[in-house]
N, C-alpha and C positions, 0 to 999 in steps of 0.2 A: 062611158067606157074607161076613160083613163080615173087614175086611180083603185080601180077594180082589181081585188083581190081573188079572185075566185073565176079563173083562166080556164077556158079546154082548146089547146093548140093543137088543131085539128090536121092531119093527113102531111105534117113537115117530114124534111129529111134530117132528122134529129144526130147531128156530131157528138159522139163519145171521145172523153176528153181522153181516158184512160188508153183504150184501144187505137183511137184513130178510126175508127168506123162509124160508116154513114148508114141508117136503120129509118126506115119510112114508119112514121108511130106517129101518135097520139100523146101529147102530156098534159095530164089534170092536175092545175095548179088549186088549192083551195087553202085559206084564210094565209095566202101566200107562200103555201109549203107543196111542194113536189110530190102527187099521192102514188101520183100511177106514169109509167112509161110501156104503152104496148098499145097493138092495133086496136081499129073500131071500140073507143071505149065507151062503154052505155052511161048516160049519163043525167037518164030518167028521176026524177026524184033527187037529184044531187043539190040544186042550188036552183029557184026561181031566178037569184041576178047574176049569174052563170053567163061571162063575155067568151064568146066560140070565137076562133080566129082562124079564119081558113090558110092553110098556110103550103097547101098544093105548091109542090116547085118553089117554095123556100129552104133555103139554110136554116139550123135552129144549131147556135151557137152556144156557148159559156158566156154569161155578159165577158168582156174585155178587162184588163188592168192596163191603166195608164201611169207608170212608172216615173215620169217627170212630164210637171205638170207646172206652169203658174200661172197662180188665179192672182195674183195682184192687190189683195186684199190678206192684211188689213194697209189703206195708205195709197193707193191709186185705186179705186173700185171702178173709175171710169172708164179703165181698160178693161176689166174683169172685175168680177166678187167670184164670192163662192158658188152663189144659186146658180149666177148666169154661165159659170164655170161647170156644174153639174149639168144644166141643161145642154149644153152643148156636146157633153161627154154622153150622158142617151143618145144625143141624136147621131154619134157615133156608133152607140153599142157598148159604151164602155159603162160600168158599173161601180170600177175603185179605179181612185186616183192616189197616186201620193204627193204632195205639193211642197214646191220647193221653196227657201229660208227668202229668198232676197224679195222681201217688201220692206215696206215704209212704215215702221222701222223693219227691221230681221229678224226675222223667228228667232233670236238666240236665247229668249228667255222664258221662264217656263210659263205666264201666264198669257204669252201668249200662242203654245202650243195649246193650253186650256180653250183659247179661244176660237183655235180653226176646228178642235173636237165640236167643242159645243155647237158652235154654226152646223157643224156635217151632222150630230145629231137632230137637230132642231129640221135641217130639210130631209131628213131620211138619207141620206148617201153615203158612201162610203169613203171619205179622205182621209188618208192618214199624211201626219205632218214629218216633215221632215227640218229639221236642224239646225243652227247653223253651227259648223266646227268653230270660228273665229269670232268674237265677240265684234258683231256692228258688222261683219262682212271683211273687218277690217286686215285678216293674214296677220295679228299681233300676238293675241292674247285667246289662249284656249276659252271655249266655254265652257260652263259646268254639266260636263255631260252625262254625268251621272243622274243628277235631276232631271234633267231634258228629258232622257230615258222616263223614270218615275213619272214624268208628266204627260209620256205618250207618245215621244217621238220614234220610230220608226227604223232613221236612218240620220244620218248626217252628211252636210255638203257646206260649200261656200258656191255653188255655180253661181256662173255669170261669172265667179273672180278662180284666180286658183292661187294658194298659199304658196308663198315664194320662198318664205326662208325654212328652208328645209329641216333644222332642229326642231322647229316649229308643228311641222305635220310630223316628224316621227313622234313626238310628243303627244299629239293627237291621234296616233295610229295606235301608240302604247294606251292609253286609256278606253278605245273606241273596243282595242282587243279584249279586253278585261271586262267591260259589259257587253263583247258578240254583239257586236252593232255593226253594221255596215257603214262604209265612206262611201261615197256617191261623189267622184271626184271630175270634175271640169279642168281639163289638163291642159297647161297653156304656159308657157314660155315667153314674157313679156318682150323680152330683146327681142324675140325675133318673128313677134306680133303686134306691137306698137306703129300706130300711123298705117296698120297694114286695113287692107278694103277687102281683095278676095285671094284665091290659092294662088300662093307664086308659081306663072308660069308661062305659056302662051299667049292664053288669053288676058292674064292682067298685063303683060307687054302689049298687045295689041290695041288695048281700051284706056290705055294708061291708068291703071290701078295701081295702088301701093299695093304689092305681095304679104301673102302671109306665107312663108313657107311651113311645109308638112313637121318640119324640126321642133316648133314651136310647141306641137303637139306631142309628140314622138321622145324628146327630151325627158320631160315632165312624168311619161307614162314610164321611162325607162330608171328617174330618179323611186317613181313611188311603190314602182315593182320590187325593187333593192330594200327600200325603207319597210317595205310591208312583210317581204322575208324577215327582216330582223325583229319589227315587232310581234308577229302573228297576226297580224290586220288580215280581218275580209276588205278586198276594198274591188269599190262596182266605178268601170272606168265609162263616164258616159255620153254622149251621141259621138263616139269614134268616127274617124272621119278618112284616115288615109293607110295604105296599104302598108307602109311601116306600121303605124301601131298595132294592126290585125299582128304581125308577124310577132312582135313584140309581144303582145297577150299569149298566143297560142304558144310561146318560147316557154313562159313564164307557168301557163295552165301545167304545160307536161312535166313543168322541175316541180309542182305541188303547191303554187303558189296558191293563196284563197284570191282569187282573178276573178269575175267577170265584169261582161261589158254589155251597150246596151248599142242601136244604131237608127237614126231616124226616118225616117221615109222619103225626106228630101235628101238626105244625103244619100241613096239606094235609088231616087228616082231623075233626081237632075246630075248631070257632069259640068264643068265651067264654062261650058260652050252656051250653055242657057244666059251667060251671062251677057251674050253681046244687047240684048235686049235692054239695059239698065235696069230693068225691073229690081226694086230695093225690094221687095217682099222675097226677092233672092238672094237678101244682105243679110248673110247669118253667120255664128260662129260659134266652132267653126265651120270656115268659110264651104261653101259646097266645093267641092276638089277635081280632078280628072278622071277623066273616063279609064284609064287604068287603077285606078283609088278606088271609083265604082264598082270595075268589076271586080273589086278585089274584097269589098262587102258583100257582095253577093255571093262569093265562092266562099268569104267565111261564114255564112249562114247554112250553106252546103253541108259544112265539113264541122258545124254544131260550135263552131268557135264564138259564136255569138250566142249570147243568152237570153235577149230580148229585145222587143220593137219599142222604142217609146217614144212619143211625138214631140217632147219640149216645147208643148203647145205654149208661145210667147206672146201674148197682144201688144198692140200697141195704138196709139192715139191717129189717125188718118196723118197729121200733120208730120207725125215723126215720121211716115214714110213715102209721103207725099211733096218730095223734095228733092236735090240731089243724093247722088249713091253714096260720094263722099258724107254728108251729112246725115244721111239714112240711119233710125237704128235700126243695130241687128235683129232677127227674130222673125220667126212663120206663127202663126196659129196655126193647130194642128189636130183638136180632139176632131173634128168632124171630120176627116179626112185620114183620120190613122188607118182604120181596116181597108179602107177604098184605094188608099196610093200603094198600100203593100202588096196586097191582092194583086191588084193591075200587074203592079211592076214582077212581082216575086214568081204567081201563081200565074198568071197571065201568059205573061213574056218570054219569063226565065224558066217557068215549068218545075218551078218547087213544088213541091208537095203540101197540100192544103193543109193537112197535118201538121205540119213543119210551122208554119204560120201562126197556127191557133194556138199550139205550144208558146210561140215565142210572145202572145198576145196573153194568157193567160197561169199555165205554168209556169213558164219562164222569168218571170216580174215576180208573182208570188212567192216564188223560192230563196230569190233573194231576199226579198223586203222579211220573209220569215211572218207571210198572211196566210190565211185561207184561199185557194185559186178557187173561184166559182168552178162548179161542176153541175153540170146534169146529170140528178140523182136522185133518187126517190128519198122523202125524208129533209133532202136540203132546202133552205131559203129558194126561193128562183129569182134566178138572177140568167139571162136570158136574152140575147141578140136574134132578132129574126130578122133575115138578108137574102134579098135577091142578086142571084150572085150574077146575074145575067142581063141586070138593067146598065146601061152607058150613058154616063151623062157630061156633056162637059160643063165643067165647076163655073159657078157664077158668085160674083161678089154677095149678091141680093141673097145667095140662099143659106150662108150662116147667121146662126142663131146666137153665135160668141157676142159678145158687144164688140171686139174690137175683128174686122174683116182682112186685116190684113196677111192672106194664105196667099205659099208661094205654088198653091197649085189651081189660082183661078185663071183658065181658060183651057187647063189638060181636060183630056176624056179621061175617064176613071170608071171601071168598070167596078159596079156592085152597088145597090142602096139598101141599107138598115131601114125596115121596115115596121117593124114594131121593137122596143124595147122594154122588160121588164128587168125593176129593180126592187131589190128587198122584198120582193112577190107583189109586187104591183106591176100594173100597166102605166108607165111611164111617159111613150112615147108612141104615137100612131103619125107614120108618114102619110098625110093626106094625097099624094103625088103618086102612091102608090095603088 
């Protein structure tokens, strides 16, 4: 069955990305193109190796885009590569990724943007790369970004770091504006995030944490909003974290700024109270913030201020997180957990609208990055999530497939499991559990 080109997705409730409606159908995949979407389709004479997928009382999704992404390759692959990095993204339902500059060395140069294409051709997947603005990671020295473009890149970032000297990024906002390229910027304020552990506040007085305060982030978002009016920069502000910046974004959207922003699952599913636990696989940045910070992502996902989910799936080596908090690196894994923690938290709890979701999972990433959004369509590639939206499970170390386990969401319930996933019109992934 896997691998298998030639699908009939038999009896799902098939999600229209367009409308937002849910439609009980039939979809006949063959030599992995989309033929037919409509009831009982006859499918006599079609294909002897014809895989049927009974999909009664499943979801039938758009595969997913995962908009920040590191696969850690090329230069630590024992955290991640690209294969094990794609398999983990079926086994969320996700179908494109875009992957972010800071390996070993940094994407900043064009051969080897050649080299993350060529891997994602060679497994069939869809990666597109992303950039680095600063030569070496370094906040110095622009890269050539014009080439980088011509080479395939996507977007541009330094995440993980954020450019300090501010001639510096308008300089790279001017050029970014001139080839419509997007900045994908990690916003951080070193004074007054240096030596810091988690959100300055309650809890890191009570746990004795070094603070990060929310300023740190909020500065940064208020210097690049200024710089980006003046160049004409699109610039993508991403895993936001605290109720100033939402406020900050949403100031900047209504004056016409080219704004948006993205926001990740842990930060919409934990508040800093999780933190009493020491758990490092909750040592992220930034840091998870307050339950008024929370529900202050959730209300701008409400009110459309947000423009995408994306996981900033991070691995990391057991040792690096297998230690104290202080010495803990930052970072979650997160592709196998992107649709299940947002669902839960969004759809579940908060009683967002499913619609609202699958937008932010699929159109929403696509519009910026300036891709293709998968759709369910007759005629298109299938690209394709099948989800029980009604399975609960709680998360266990054992059952990622990422190489590297360290999610800050093993031991939550999470409601929904991706049961079959197809990519590029193949059958990809079949959950045996299921």
């Amino acid at each position: 069955m896997i691998g298998s080109d030639n699908i009939l997705i038999k009896s799902g409730t098939v999600f229209e990305s367009s409308s937002g409606k849910e439609i009980v159908s039939d979809i006949l995949i063959q030599n992995g193109i989309i033929r037919a979407i409509e009831k009982n389709i006859n499918v006599e004479g079609i294909s002897k190796d014809l895989v049927v997928l009974n999909c009664q009382n499943y979801f039938v999704f758009p595969g997913f885009v995962d908009m920040h992404v590191h696969l850690r390759e090329p230069g630590n692959e024992e955290e991640e590569d690209i294969g094990s990095g794609s398999r983990a993204a079926v086994r969320g339902g996700i179908t494109s990724i875009a992957c972010m500059p800071n390996t070993n060395p940094p994407v900043d140069r064009e051969y080897l943007v050649n080299y993350i294409l060529s891997k994602s051709r060679l497994i069939d997947f869809k990666i597109y790369p992303v950039a680095a603005m600063s030569k070496n990671l370094e906040g110095k020295k622009m890269t050539e970004i014009g080439l980088l473009k011509e080479a395939g890149a996507i977007a541009f970032s330094d995440d993980g770091k954020c450019i300090q000297d501010s001639k510096l990024m308008y300089e790279i906002m001017k050029y970014a504006s001139h080839f419509d390229l997007p900045l994908i910027l990690h916003e951080e304020d070193y004074s007054f995030s240096n030596y810091g552990l988690a959100h300055e506040g309650y809890y890191s007085a009570k746990l004795g944490l070094d603070g990060i305060s929310p300023f740190a982030e909020e500065l940064m978002i208020s210097r690049d909003i200024m710089l980006a009016k003046m160049a004409g920069a699109k610039i993508h502000i991403t895993h936001v974290s605290s109720k100033g910046s939402i406020t900050l974004i949403k100031r900047a959207k209504e004056a016409g700024i080219k704004i948006t922003c993205d926001v990740t699952p842990h930060h919409l599913y934990f508040n800093d109270s999780f933190l009493e636990s020491y758990d490092t696989n909750l040592k992220v940045n930034p840091p998870i913030r307050s339950e008024e910070d929370r529900k202050a992502l959730v209300s701008a996902i409400s009110e459309g201020i947000i423009d995408a989910i994306a996981s900033d799936h991070a691995p990391h080596f057991e040792a690096e997180k297998n230690t104290t908090f202080k010495d803990a690196a930052n970072g979650t894994i997160g592709l196998e957990t992107l649709f299940k923690a947002s669902y839960t938290k969004l759809v579940r709890e908060e009683k967002i609208k499913l619609s609202k979701l699958v937008a932010l999972l699929t159109t929403g990433p696509a519009k910026i990055l300036n891709i293709k959004a998968p759709a369910i369509k007759v005629g298109n590639k299938a690209d394709i999530a099948i989800i029980d939206l009604e399975k609960n499970k709680k998360i266990k170390k054992e059952d990622f497939c990422s190489k590297s386990k360290n999610s800050a969401f093993i031991g939550q319930n999470l409601y929904s499991e991706v049961v079959y996933t197809i990519n590029n019109g193949r059958l990809e992934f079949i959950n045996k559990s299921c």
